[in-house]
C-alpha positions in Angstrom: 10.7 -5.3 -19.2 7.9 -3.5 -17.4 4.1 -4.3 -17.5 2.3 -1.3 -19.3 0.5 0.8 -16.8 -3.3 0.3 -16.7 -5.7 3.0 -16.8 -6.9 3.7 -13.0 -10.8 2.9 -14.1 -9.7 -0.9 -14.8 -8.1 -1.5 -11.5 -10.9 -3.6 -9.6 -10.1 -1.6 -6.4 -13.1 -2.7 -4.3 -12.9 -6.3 -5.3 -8.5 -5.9 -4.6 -9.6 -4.3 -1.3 -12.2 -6.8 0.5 -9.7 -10.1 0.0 -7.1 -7.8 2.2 -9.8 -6.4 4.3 -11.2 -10.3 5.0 -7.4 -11.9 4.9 -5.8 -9.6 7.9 -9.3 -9.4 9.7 -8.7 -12.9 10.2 -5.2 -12.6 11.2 -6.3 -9.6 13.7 -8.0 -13.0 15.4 -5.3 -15.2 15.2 -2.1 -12.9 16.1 -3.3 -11.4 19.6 -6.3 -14.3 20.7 -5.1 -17.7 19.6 -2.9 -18.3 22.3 -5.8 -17.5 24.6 -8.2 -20.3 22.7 -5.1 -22.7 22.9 -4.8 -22.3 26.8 -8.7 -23.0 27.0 -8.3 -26.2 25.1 -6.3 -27.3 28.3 -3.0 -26.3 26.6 0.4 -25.5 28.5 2.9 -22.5 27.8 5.6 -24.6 26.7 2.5 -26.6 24.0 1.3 -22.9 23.0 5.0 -21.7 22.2 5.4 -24.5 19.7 1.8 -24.5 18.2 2.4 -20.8 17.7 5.7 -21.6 16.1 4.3 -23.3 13.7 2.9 -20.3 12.0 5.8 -18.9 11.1 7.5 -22.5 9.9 5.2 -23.2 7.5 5.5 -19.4 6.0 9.4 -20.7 4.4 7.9 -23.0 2.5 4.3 -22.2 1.8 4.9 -19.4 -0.2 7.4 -20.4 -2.6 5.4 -23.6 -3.4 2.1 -22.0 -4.2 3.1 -19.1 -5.9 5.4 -22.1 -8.1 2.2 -24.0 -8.9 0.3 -21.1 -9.7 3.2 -20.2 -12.1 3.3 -22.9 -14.1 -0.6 -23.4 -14.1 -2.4 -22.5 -17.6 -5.1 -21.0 -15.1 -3.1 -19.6 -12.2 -5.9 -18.0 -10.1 -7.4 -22.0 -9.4 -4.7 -22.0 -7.2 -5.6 -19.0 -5.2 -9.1 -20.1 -4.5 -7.7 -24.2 -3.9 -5.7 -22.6 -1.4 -8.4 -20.3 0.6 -10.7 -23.4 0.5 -8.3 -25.3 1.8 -7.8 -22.8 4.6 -11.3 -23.1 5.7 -11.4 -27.2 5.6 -8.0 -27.5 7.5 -9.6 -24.8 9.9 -13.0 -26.5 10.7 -10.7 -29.2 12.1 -10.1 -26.8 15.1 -14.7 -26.8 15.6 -14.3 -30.4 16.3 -13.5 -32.1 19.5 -9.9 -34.3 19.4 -7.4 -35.0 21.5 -4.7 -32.7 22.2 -1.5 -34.2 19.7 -4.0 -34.1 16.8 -3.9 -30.1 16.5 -0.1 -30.0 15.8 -1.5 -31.5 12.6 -4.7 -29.7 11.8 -2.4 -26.6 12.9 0.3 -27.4 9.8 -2.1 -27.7 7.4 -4.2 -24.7 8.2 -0.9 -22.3 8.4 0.3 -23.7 5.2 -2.7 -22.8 3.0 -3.5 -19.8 5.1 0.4 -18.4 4.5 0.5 -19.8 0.9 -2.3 -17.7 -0.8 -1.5 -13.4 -0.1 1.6 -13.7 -2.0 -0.6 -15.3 -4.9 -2.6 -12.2 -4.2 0.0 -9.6 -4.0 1.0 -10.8 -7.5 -2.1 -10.4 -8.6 -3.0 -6.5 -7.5 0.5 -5.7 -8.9 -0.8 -7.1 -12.2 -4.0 -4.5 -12.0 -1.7 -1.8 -10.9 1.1 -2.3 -13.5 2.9 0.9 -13.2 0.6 2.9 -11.0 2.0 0.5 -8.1 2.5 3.5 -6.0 -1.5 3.1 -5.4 -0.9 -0.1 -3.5 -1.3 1.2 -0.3 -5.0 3.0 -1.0 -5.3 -0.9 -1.7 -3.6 -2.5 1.2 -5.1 -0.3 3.5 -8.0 -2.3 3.9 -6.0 -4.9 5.2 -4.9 -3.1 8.4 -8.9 -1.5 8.7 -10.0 -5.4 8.8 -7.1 -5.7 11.4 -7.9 -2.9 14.2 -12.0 -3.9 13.4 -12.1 -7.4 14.3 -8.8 -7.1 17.0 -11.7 -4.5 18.6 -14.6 -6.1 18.1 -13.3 -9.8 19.2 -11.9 -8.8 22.0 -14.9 -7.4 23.1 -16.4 -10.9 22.1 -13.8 -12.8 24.0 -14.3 -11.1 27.5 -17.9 -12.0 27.6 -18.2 -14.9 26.0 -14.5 -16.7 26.3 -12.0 -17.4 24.2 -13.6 -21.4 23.5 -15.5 -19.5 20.9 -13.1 -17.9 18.8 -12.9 -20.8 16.2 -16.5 -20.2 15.5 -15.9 -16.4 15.0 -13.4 -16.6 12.7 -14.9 -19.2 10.3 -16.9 -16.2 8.8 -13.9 -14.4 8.2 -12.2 -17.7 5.9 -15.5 -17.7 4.4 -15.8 -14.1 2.8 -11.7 -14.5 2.0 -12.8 -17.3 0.0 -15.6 -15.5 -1.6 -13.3 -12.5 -2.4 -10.9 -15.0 -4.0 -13.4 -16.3 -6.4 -14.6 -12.5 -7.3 -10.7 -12.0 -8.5 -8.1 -12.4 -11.4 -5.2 -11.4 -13.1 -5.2 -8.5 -14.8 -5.6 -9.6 -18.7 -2.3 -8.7 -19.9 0.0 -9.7 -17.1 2.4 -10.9 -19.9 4.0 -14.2 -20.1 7.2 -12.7 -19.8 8.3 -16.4 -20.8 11.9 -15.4 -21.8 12.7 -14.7 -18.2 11.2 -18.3 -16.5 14.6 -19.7 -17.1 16.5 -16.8 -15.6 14.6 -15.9 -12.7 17.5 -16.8 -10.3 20.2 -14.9 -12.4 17.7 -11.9 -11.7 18.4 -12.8 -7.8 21.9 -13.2 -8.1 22.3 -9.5 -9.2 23.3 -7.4 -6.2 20.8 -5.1 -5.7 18.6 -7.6 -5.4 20.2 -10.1 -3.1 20.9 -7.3 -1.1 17.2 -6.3 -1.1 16.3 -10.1 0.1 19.1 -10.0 2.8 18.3 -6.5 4.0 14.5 -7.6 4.2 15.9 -11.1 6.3 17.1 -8.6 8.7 14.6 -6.4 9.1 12.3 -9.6 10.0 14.7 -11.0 12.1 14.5 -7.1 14.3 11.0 -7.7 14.6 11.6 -11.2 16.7 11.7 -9.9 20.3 9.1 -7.4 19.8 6.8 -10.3 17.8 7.4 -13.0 20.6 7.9 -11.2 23.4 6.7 -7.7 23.6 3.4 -8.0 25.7 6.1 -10.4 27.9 8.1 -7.4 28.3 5.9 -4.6 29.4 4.0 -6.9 31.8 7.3 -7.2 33.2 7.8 -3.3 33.6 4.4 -2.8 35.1 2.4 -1.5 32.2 -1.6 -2.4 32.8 -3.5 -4.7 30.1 -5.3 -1.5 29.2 -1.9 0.2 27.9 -0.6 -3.0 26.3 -3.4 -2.8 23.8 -3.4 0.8 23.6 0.3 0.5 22.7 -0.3 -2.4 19.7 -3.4 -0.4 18.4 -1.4 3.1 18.0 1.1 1.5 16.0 -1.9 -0.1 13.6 -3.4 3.5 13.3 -0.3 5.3 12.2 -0.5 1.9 9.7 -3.3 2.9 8.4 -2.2 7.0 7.8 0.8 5.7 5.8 -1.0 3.2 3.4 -3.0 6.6 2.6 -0.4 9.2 1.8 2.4 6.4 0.9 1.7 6.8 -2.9 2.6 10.8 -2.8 6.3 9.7 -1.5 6.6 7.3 -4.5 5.8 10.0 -7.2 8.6 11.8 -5.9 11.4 9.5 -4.4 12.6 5.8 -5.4 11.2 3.1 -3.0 14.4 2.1 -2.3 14.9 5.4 -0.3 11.4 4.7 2.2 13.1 1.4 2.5 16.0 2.8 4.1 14.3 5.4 6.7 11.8 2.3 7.5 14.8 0.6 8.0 16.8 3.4 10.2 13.3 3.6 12.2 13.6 0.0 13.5 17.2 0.4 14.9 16.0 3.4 17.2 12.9 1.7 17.9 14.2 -1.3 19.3 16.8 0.5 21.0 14.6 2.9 22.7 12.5 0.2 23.9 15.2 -1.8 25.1 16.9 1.5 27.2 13.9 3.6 28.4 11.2 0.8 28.5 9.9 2.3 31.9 9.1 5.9 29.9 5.7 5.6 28.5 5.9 8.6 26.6 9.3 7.5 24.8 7.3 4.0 24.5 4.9 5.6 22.7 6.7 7.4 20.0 8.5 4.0 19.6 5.2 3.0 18.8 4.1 5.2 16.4 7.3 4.1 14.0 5.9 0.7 13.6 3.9 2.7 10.3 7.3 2.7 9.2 9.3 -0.2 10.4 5.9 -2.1 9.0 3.6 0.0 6.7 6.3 1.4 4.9 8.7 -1.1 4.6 6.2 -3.6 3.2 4.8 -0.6 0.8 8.4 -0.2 -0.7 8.7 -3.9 -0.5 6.4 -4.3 -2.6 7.2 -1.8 -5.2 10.7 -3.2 -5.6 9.2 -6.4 -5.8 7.4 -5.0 -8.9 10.1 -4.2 -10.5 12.7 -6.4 -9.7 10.0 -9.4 -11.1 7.9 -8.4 -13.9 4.8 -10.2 -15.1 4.6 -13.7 -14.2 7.5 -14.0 -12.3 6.3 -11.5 -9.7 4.8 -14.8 -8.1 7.9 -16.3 -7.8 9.6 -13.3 -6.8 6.8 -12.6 -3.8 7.1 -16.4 -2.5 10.5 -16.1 -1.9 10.0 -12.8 -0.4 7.7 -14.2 1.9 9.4 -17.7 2.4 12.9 -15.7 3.2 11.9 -12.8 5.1 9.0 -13.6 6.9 9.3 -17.1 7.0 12.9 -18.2 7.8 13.6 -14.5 9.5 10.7 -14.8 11.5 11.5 -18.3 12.8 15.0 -17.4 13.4 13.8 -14.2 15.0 12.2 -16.0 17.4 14.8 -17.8 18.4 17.2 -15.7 18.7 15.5 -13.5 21.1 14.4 -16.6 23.4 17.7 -17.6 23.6 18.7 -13.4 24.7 15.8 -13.1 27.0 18.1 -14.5 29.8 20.0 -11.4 29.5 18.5 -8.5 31.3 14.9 -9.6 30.5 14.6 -8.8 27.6 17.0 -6.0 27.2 19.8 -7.5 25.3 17.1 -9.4 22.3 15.9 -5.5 22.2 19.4 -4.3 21.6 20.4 -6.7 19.2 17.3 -6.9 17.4 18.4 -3.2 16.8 21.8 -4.2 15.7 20.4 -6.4 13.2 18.1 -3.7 11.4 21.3 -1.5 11.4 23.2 -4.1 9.8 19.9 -4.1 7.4 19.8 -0.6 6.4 23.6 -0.5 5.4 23.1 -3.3 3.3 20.4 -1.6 1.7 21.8 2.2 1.6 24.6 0.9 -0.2 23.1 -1.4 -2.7 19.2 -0.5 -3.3 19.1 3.1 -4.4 19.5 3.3 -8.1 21.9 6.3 -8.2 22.7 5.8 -11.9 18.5 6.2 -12.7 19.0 3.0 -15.1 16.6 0.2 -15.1 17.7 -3.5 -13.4 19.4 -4.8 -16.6 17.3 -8.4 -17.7 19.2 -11.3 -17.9 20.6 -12.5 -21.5 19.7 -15.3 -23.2 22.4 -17.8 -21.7 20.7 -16.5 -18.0 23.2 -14.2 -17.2 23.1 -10.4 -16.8 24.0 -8.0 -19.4 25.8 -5.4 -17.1 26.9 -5.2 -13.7 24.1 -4.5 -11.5 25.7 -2.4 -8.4 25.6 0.9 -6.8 
């Protein structure tokens, strides 16, 4: 069963908008500067790599258990603002002077909350945008706009002022998340959907969604060298600090065009189909970069497909999400697309490609990062496009499915 769509003038767009804006302007602190406020804390390469590891542990289990909670909660939004409050007091533990060992633990906490709460929120836009889910990106857009702003702005920051600052800069950032979590809501008639709690699992057991969740483990699993080790990699090949970041920030632009003309694909083609090409667009990616790293120009282009390998995977993502978990068990179906994907893939990701950097700096993680996205998007060319135009067939009342879900 579907949500019914909800007129466009109820969807609180602006209010959607500014916790993605404030949410990923944080993370465009953390992802490319943390490491840098770490070292100035007197931290060594080999302590950094396993603080920053942490980030990614805590996103296989922080997700499922909060969006769980919030499930079973008569007044399921508490749990969005507990957790963004809970981001700032585990953060402020990072303002305070303590020795070294006690950050591993402030670190936990603060990446558990931090990674527990957007899939909350994802729920919650879908809710608002029922069936017009193809306006998500005019939504999530915000998100990457928050990004290149405060990656920009902070780095400016950082040159003059040092990195020792950066848990001061941020705070703000936690602050106005928080405030935006308190201005949102579920949409009123999100539906109990109450006859499905039981079977949410026999809805993962159909194929086309298991293959969605393995196709999706892959694709994050192809991102590992270039997450971990990318900036590594063009240092090694020559490239100038200048054209590292112009290389990260053309990818986040060509981000931000997709979010904004993503919803005109969707009125005409199945999100399963994006998923593929985002899919195919990773394999030559990370194959290009691992072949012709030396070619700027070929580098380039490579970079320009992260608005699909990213943007538009996590677009379609979401719109299969949407429909593969209606009403309340969208929660439930985002935290274990976060958990599984992101989480465990990214972990694994990780290290996978430290233990292939040996081989050919770098080249071989490159290549088989590639293979993995391959592997990917003939899991999800087979499975994912629904060829017979029928809806996902909801499970019966003793759990099970009521027809063969398949190609």
């Amino acid at each position: 069963m579907t949500p019914p769509a909800l007129p466009s003038r109820t969807v609180p767009t602006a209010r959607l908008s500014s916790f993605y804006f404030f949410y990923y302007a944080a993370l465009g602190a953390f992802t490319p500067y943390w490491s840098l406020y770490l070292q100035s804390r007197g931290m060594t390469i080999t302590a950094i790599s396993v603080m920053m590891s942490l980030w990614y542990a805590t996103r296989v289990i922080a997700p499922s258990t909060w969006t769980s909670l919030a499930a079973v909660s008569p007044q399921p939004i508490r749990w969005l603002r507990i957790g963004c409050v809970l981001t700032i007091a585990c953060f402020a533990g990072f303002l305070v002077p303590a020795p070294q060992w006690t950050l591993y633990a402030v670190m936990i906490a603060f990446c558990f909350f931090y990674n527990a709460v957007m899939p909350q929120f994802e729920s919650i836009t879908l809710t608002h945008l029922g069936t017009d889910s193809h306006r998500y990106g005019m939504i999530r857009v915000w998100g990457s706009l928050g990004f290149i702003l405060v990656v920009t702005l902070f780095g400016w920051l950082i040159e003059k002022h040092g990195a020792s600052k950066l848990p001061w800069l941020m705070l703000p950032l936690f602050v106005l998340m928080t405030g935006s979590a308190f201005l949102n809501r579920y949409a009123r008639n999100i539906g109990s959907h109450s006859h499905h709690d039981g079977g949410f699992w026999s809805i993962v057991r159909q194929k086309p969604v298991m293959a969605f969740f393995i196709a999706a483990f892959l694709e994050q699993l192809s991102f590992g060298p270039y997450y971990t080790f990318f900036s590594v990699y063009m240092d090694q090949h020559g490239y100038s600090t200048s054209l590292l970041g112009l290389m990260w920030t053309v990818g986040v632009v060509f981000e931000v065009a997709v979010f904004f003309l993503i919803a005109r694909f969707f009125r005409r083609w199945d999100a399963s189909w994006l998923l593929i090409i985002s899919m195919a667009s990773a394999v030559l990616r990370w194959w290009a970069t691992a072949l012709w790293p030396d070619n700027l120009p070929v580098m380039l282009v490579a970079q320009t497909t992260h608005c699909l390998g990213f943007a538009a995977f996590f677009a379609s993502a979401m719109q299969l999400l949407a429909r593969y978990f209606p009403g309340n068990l969208n929660g439930h179906g985002q935290g274990l697309f976060y958990g599984f994907s992101s989480g465990l893939g990214g972990v694994l990701g990780a290290l996978i490609a430290g233990q292939l950097w040996q081989f050919g700096d770098g080249k071989v993680a490159f290549l088989v990062g590639g293979c993995f996205a391959l592997l990917g998007t003939l899991i999800a060319w087979y499975w994912l496009p629904p060829r017979a135009r029928r809806p996902l067939p909801a499970p019966d009342a003793q759990g099970a499915s009521s027809t063969t879900a398949g190609p």
